[in-house]
Biopython code that builds the backbone (N, CA, C, O; Angstrom):
import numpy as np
from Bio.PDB.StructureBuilder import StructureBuilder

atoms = [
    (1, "UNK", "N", (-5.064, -11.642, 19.908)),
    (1, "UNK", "CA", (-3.647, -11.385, 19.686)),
    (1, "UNK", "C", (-3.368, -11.387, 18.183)),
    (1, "UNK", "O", (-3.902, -12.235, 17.467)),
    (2, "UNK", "N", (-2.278, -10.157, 17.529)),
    (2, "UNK", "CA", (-2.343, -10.208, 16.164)),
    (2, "UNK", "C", (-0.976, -10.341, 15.944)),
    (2, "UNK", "O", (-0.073, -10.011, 16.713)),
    (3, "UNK", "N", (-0.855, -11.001, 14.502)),
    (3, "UNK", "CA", (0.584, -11.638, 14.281)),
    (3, "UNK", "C", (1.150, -10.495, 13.581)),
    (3, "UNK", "O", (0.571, -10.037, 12.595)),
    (4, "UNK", "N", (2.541, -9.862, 14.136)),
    (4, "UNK", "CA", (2.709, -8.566, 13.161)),
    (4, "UNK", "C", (3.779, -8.795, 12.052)),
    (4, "UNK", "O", (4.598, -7.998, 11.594)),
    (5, "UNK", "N", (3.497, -10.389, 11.681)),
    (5, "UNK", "CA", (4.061, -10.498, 10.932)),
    (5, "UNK", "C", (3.115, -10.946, 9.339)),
    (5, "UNK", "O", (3.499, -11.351, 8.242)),
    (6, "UNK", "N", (1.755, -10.630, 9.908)),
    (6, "UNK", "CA", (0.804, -10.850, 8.897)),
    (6, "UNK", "C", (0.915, -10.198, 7.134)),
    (6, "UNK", "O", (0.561, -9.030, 6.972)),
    (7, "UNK", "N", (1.146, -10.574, 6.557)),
    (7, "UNK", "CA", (0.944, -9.922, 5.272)),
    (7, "UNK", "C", (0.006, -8.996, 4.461)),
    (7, "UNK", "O", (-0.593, -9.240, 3.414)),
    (8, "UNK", "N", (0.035, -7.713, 5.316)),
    (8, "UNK", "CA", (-1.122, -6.665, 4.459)),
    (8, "UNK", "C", (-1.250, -6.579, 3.145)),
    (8, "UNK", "O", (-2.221, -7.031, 2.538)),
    (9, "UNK", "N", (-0.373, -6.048, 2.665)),
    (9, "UNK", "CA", (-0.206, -6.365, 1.199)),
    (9, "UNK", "C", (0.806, -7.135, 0.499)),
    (9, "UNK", "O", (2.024, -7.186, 0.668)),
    (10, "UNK", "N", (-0.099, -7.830, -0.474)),
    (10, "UNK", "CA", (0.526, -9.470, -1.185)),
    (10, "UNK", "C", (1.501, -8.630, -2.090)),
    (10, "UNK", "O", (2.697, -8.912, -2.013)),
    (11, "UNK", "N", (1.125, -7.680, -2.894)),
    (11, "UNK", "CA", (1.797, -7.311, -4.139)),
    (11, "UNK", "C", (3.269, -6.762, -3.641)),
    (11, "UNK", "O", (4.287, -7.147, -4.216)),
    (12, "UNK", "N", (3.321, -5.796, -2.485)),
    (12, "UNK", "CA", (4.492, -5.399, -2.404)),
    (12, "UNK", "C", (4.928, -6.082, -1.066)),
    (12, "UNK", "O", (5.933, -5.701, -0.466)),
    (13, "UNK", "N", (4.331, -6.854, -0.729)),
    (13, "UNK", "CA", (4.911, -7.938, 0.574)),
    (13, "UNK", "C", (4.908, -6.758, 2.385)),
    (13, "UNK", "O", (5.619, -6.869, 3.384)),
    (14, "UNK", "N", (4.254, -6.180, 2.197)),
    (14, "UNK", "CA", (3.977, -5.339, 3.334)),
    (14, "UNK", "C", (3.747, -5.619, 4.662)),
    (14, "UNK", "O", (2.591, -5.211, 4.777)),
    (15, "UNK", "N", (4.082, -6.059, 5.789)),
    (15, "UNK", "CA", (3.676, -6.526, 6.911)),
    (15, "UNK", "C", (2.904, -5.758, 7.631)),
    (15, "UNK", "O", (2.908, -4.663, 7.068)),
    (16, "UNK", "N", (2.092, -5.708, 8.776)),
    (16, "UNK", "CA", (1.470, -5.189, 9.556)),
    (16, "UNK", "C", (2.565, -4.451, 10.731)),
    (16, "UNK", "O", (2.338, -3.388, 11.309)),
    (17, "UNK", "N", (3.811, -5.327, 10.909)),
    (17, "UNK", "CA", (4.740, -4.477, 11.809)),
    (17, "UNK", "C", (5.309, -3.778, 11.160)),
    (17, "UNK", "O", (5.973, -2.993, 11.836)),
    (18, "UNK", "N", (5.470, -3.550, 9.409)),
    (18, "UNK", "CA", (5.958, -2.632, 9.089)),
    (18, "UNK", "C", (5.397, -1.096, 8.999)),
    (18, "UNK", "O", (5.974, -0.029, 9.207)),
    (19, "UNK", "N", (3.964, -1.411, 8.584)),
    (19, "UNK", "CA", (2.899, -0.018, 8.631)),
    (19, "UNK", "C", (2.500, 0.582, 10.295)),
    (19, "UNK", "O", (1.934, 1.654, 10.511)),
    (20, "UNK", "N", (3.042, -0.597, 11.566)),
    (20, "UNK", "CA", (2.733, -0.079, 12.681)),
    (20, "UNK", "C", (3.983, 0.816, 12.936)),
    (20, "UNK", "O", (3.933, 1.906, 13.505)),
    (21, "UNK", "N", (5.302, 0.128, 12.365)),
    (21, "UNK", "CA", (6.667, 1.135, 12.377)),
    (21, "UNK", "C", (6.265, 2.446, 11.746)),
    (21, "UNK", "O", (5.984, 3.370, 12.509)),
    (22, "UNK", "N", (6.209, 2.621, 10.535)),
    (22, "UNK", "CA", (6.086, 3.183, 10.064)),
    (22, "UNK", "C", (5.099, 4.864, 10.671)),
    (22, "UNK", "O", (5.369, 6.044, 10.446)),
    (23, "UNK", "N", (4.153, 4.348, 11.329)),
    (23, "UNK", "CA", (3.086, 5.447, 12.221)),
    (23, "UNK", "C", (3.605, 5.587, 13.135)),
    (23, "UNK", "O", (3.666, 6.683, 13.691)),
    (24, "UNK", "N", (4.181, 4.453, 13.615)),
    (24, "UNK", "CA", (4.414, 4.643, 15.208)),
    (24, "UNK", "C", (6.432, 5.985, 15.048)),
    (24, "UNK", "O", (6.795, 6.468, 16.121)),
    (25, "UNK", "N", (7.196, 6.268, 13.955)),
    (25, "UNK", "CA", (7.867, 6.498, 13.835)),
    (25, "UNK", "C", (7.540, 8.232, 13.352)),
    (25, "UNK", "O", (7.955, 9.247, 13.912)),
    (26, "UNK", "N", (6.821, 8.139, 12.355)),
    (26, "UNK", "CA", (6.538, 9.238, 11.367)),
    (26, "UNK", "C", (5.166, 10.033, 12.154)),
    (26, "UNK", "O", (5.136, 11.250, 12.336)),
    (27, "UNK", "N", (4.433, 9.404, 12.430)),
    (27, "UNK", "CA", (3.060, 10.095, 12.683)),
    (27, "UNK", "C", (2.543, 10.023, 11.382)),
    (27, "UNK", "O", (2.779, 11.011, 10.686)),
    (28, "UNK", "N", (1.983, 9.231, 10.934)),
    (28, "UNK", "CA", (1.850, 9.876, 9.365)),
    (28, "UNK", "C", (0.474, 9.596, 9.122)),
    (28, "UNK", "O", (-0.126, 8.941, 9.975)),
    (29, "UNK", "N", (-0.049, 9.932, 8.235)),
    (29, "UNK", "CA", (-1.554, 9.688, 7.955)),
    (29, "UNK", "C", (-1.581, 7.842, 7.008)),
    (29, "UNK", "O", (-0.691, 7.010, 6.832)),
    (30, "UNK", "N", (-2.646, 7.871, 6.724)),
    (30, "UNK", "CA", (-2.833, 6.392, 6.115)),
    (30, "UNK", "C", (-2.481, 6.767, 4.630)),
    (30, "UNK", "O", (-2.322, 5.663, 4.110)),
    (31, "UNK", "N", (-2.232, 7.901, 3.480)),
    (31, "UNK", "CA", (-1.798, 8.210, 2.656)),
    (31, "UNK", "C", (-0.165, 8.360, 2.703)),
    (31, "UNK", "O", (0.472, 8.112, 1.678)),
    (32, "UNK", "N", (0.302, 8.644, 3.538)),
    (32, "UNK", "CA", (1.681, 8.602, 3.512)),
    (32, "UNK", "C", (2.392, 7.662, 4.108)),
    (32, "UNK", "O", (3.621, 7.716, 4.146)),
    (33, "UNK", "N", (1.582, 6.538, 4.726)),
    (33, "UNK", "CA", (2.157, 5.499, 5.057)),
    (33, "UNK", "C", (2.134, 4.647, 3.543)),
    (33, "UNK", "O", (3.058, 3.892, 3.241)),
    (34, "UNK", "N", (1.287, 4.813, 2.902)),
    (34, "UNK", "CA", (0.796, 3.916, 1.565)),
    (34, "UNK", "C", (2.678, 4.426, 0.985)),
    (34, "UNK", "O", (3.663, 3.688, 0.962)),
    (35, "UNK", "N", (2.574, 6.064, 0.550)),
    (35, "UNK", "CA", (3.928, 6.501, 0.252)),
    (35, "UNK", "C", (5.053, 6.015, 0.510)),
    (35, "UNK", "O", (5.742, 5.848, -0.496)),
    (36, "UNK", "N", (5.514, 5.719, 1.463)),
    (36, "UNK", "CA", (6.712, 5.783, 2.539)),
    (36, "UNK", "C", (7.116, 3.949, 2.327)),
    (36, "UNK", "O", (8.256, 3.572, 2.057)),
    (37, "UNK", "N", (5.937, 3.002, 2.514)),
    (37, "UNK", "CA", (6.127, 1.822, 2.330)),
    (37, "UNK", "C", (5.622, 0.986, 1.059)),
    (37, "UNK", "O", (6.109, -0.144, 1.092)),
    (38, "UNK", "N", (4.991, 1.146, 0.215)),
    (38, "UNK", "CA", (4.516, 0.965, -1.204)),
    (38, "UNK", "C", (3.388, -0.026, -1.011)),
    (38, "UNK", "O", (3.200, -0.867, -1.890)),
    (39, "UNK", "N", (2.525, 0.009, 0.204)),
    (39, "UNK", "CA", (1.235, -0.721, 0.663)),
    (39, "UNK", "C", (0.501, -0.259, -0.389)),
    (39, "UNK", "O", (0.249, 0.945, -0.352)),
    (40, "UNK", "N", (0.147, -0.796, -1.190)),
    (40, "UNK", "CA", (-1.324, -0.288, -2.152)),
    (40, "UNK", "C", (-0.639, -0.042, -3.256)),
    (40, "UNK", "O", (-1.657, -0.147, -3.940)),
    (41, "UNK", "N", (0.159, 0.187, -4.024)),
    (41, "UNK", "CA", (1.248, 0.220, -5.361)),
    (41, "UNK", "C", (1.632, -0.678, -5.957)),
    (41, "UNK", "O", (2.111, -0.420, -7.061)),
    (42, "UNK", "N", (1.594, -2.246, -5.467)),
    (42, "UNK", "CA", (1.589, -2.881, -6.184)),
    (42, "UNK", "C", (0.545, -3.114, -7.765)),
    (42, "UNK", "O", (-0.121, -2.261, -8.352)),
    (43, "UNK", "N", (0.733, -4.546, -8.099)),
    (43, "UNK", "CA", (0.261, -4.984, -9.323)),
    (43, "UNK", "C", (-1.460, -4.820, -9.094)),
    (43, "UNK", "O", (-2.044, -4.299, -10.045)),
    (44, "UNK", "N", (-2.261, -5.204, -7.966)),
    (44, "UNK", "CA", (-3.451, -4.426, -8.322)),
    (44, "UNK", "C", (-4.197, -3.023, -7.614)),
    (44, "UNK", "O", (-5.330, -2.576, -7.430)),
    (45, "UNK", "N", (-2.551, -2.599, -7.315)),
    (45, "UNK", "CA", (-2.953, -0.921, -7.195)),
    (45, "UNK", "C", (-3.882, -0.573, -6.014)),
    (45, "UNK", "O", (-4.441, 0.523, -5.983)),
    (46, "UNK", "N", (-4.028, -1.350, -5.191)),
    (46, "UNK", "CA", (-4.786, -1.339, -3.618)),
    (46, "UNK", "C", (-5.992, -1.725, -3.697)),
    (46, "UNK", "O", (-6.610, -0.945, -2.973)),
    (47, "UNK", "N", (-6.674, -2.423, -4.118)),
    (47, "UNK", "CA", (-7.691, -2.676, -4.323)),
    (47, "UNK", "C", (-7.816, -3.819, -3.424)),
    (47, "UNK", "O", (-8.990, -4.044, -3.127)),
    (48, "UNK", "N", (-6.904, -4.663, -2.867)),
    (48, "UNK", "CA", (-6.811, -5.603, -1.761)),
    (48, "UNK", "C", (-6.813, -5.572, -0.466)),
    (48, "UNK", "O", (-7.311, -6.332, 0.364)),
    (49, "UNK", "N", (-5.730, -3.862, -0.298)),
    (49, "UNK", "CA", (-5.114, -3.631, 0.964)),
    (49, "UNK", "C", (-5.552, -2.481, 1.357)),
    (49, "UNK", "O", (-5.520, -2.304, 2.575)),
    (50, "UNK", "N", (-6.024, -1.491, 0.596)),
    (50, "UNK", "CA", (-6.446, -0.555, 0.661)),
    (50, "UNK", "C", (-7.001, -0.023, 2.019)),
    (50, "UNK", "O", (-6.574, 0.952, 2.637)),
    (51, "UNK", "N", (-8.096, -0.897, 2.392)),
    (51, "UNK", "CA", (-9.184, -0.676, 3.767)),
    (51, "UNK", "C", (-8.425, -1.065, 4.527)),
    (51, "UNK", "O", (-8.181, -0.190, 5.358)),
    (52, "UNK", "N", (-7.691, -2.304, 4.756)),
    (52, "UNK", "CA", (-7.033, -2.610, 5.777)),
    (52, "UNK", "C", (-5.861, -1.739, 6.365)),
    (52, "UNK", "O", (-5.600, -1.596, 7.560)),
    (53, "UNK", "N", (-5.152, -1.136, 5.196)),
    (53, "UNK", "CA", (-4.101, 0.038, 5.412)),
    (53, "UNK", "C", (-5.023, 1.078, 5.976)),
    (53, "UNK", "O", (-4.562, 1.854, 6.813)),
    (54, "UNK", "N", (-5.943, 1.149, 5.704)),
    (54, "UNK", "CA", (-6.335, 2.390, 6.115)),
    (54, "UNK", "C", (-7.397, 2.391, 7.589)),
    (54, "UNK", "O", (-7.819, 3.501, 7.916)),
    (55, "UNK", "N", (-7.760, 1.351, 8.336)),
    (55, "UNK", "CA", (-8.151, 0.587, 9.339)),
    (55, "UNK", "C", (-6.801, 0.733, 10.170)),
    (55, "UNK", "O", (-7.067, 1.173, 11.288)),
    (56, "UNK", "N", (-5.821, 0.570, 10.041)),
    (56, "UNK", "CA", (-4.914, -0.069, 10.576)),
    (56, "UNK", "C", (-4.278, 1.084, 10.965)),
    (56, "UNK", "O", (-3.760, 0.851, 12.057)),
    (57, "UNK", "N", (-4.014, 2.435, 10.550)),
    (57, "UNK", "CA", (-3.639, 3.815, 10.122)),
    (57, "UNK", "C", (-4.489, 4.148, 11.810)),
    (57, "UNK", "O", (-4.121, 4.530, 12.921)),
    (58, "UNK", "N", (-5.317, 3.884, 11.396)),
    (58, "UNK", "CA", (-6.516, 4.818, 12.093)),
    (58, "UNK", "C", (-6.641, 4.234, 13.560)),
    (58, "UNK", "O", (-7.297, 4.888, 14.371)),
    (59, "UNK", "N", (-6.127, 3.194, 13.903)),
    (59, "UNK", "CA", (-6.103, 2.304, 15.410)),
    (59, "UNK", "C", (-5.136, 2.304, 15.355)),
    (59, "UNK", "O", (-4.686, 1.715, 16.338)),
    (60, "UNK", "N", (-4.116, 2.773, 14.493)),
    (60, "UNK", "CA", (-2.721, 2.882, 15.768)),
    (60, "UNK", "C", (-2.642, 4.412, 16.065)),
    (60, "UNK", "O", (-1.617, 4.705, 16.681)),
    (61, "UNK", "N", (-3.651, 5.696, 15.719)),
    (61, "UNK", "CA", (-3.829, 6.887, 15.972)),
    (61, "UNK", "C", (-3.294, 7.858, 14.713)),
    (61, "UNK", "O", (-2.931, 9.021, 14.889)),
    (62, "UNK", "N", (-3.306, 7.243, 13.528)),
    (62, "UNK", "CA", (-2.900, 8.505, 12.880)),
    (62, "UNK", "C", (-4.282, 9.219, 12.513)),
    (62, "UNK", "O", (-5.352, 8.762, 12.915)),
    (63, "UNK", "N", (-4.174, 10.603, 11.564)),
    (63, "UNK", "CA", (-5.357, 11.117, 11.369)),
    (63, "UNK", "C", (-6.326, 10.678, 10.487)),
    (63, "UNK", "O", (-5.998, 10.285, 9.367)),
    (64, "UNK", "N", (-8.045, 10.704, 11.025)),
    (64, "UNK", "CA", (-8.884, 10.279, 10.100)),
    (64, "UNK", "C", (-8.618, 10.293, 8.902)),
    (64, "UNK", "O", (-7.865, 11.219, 8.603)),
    (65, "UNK", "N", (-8.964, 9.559, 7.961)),
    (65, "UNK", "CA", (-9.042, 9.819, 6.526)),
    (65, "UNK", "C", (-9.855, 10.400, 6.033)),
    (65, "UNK", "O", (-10.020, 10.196, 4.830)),
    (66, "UNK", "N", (-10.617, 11.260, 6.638)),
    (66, "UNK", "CA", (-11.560, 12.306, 5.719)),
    (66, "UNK", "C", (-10.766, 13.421, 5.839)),
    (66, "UNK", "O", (-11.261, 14.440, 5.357)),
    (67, "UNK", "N", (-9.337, 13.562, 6.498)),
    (67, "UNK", "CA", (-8.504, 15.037, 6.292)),
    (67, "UNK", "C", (-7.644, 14.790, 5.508)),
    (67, "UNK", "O", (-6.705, 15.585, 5.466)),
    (68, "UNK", "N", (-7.628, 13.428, 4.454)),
    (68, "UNK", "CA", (-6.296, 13.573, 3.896)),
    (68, "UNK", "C", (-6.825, 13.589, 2.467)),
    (68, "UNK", "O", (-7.973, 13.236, 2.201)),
    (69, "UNK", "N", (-5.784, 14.089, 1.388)),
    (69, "UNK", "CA", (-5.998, 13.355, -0.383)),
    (69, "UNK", "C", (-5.631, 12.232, -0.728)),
    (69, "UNK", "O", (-4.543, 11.669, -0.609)),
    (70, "UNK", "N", (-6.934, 11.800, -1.327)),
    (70, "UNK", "CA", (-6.931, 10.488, -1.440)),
    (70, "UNK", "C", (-5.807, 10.108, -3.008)),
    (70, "UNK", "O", (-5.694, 10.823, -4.004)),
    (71, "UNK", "N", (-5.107, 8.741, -2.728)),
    (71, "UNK", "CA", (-4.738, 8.673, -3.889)),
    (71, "UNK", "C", (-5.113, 7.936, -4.961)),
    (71, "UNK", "O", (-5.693, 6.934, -4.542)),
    (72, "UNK", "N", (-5.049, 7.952, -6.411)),
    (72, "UNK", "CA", (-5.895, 7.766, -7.181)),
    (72, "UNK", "C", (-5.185, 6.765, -7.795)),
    (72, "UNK", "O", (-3.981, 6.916, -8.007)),
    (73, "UNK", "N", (-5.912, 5.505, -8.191)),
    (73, "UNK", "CA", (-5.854, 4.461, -9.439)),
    (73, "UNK", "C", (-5.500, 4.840, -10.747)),
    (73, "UNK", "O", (-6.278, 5.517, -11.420)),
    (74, "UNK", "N", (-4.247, 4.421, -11.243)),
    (74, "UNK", "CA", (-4.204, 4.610, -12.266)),
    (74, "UNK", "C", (-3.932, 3.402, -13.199)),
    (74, "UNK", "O", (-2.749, 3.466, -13.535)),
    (75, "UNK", "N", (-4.444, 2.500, -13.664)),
    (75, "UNK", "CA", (-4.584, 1.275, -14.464)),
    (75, "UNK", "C", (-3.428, 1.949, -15.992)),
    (75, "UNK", "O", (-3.596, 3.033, -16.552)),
    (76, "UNK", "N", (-2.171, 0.761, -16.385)),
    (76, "UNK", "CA", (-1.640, 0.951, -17.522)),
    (76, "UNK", "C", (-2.455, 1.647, -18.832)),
    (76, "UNK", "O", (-3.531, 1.287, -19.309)),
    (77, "UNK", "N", (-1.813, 2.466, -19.142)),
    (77, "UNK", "CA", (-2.215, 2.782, -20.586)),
    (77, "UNK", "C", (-3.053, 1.939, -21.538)),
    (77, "UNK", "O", (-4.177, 2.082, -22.019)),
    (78, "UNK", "N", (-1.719, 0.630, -21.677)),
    (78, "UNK", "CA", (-2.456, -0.455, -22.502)),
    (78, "UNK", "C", (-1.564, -1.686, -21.933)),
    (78, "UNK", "O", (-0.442, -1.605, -21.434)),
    (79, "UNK", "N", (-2.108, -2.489, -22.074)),
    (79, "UNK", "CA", (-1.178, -4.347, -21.638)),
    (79, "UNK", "C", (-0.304, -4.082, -22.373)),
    (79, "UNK", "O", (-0.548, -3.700, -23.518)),
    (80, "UNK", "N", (1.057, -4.229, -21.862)),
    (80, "UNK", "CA", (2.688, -4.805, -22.174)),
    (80, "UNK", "C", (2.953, -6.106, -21.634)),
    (80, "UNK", "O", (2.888, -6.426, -20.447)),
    (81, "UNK", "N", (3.279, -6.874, -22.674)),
    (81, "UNK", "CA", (3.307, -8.381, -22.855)),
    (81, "UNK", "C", (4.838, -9.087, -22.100)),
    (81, "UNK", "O", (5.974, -8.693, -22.367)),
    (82, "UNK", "N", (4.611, -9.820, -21.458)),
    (82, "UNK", "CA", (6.358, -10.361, -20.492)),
    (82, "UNK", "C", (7.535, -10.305, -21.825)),
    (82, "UNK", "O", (8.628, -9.751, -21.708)),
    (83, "UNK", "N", (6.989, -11.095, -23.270)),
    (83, "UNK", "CA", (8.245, -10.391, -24.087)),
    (83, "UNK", "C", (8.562, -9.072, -24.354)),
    (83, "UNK", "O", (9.589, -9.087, -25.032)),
    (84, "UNK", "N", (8.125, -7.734, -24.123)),
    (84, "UNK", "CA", (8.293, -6.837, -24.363)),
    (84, "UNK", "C", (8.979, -6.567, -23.470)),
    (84, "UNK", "O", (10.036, -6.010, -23.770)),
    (85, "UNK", "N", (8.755, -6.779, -22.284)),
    (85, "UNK", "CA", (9.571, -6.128, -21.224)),
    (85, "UNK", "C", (10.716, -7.043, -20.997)),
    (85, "UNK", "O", (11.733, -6.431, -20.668)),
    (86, "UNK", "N", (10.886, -8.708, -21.102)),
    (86, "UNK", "CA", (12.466, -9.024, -21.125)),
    (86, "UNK", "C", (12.875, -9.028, -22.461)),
    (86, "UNK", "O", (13.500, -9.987, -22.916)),
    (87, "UNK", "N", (12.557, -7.957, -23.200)),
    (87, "UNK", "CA", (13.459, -7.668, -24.449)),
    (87, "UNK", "C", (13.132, -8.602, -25.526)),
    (87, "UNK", "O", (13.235, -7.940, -26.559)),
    (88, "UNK", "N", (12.806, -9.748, -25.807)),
    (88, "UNK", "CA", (12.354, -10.966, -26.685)),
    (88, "UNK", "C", (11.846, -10.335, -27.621)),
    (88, "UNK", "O", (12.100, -10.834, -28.718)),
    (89, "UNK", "N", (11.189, -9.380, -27.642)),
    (89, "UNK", "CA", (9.566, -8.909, -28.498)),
    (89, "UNK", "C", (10.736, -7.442, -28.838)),
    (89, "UNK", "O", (11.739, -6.929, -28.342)),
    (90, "UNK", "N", (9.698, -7.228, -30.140)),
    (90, "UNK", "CA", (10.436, -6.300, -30.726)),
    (90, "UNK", "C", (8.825, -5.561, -31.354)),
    (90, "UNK", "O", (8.842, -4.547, -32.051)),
]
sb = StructureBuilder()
sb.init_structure("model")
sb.init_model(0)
sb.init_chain("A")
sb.init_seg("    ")
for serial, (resi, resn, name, xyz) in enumerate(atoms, 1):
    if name == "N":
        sb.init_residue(resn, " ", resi, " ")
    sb.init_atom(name, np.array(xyz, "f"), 0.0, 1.0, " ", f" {name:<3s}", serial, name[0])
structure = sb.get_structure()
């Protein structure tokens, strides 16, 4: 028995009943569920949730992932420091 209130992804707080809504609503592939709910967009960019989103895609019936484009990692430019971004830092 699975809790669908489990936490798929930590970064954007994603539940497992939300990505089963989400398919079970849209039909959608495991790339546009990532879209639609921001599973894998967080702070380390899916590298956590990734397989499991995409496991999870695939047993509730959306389409394999060898028919879809995959989406790609893109790591910051360069580190921006917490004063830069609440304004402190100049």
């Amino acid at each position: 028995m699975t809790n669908k209130e489990t936490v798929i992804c930590r970064c954007e707080d994603i539940t497992m009943r939300e990505i089963q809504e989400t398919v079970e609503r849209f039909q959608c592939s495991s790339r546009e569920v990532k879209l639609r709910t921001r599973a894998g967009m967080g702070s380390c960019g899916g590298r956590t949730c990734r397989g499991m989103v995409d496991k999870l895609v695939e047993q509730l019936g959306g389409p394999p992932i060898s028919n879809e484009i995959a989406l790609s990692y893109r790591p910051p430019v360069r580190p921006v420091s917490f004063g830069v971004l609440g304004g402190e830092e100049k």
